[in-house]
N, C-alpha and C positions, 0 to 999 in steps of 0.2 A: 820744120822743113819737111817735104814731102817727094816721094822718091815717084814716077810716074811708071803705069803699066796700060795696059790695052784700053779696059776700061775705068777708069777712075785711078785713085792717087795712094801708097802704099805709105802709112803712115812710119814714123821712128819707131815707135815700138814693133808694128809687123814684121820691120827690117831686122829688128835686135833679135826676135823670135826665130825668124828663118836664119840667121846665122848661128842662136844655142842651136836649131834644128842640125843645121849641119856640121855645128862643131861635135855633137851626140852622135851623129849617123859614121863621121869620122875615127870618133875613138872606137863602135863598134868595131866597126870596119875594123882596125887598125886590133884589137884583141881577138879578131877572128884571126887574122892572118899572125900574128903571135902563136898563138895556140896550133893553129896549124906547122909552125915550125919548129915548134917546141917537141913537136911528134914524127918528125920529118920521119919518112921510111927508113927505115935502116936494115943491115943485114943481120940475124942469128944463124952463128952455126952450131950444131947438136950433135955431141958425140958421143952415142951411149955404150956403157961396159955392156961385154959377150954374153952376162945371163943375169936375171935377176939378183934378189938380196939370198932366195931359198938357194942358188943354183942353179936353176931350170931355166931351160932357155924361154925367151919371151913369146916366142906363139909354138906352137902344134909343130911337132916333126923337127924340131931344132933351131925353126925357124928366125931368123932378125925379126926386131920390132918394126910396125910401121907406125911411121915419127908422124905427131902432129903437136903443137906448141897452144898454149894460151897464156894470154898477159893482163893480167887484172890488176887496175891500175884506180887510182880513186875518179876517172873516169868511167868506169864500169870492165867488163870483160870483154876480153877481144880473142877467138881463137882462128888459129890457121892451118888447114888454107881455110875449114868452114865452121858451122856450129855455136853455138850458145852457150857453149859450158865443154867443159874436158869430158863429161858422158854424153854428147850430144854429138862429138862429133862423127862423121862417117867416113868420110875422106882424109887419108894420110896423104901428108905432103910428099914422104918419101915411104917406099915400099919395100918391105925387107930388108932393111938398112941398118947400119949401127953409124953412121955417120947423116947428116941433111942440113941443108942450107937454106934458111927460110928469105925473100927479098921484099920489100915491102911492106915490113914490120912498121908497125906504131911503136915504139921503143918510147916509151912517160922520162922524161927526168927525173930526179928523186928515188926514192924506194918503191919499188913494187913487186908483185907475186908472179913469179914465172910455173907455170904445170905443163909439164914433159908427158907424152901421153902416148902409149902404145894401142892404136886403134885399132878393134877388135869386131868378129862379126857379132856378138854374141854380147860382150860387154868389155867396153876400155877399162884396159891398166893404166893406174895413176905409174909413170916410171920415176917421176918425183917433182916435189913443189916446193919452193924456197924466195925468199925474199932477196933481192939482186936490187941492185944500182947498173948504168949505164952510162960511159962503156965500161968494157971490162968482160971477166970472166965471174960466173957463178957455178958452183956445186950443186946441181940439184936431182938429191937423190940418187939413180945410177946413171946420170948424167950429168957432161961436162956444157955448159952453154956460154958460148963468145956472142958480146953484144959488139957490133961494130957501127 
């Protein structure tokens, strides 16, 4: 039996082809949009203690840290708001701050590495990095982090 098209005749097998075709293009589809939910944005908030582990306050003159986060996850690393790495970043999310609320996080299911980072002209402090689950709370370093 033969299935007709514009020009000529679309045999049983061609047909069987384009529907594995599109039952494949389907599941990707359908594992994209998985994995995109699996990551849905969510909110961290960061509350870090008044001064380091030595004492001393986190920048120059007494100053609060300025918060930026990264999430490295077995998808690779993700830092916020920019950057490629916890020493790469330039931009804090929040600026002289012991508190920040990060919105549009990629939050991984499962286990992953959170790094609290106090962004610096000269060179970021690690303020701490620890392995979390999500939701919930984690300890990291002199840092309290709420995953929501």
């Amino acid at each position: 039996m033969g299935y007709y098209r514009c020009f000529g005749v679309i045999s049983d097998k061609q047909v069987g082809f384009v529907m594995v075709g599109f039952v494949r293009v389907s599941v990707a589809v359908f594992a994209v949009f998985f994995a995109a939910t699996a990551f849905a944005g969510g909110t961290v908030k960061v509350k870090v203690k008044q001064s380091k582990v030595n004492g001393k306050a986190w920048d120059a003159f007494g100053g609060a840290p300025d918060i930026a986060l990264c999430i490295d996850s077995s998808d690779g690393m993700k830092c916020y708001p920019d950057g490629a790495s916890p020493r790469k970043i330039e931009n804090p999310e929040c600026r002289d701050a012991f508190t920040c609320t990060f919105r549009n996080v990629r939050i991984p299911s499962g286990e992953f590495e959170v790094i609290v980072v106090d962004v610096d002209a000269m060179a970021n402090d690690i303020i701490g990095e620890e392995d979390c689950t999500a939701p919930g709370k984690c300890r990291v370093g002199q840092a309290k982090v709420t995953f929501k």
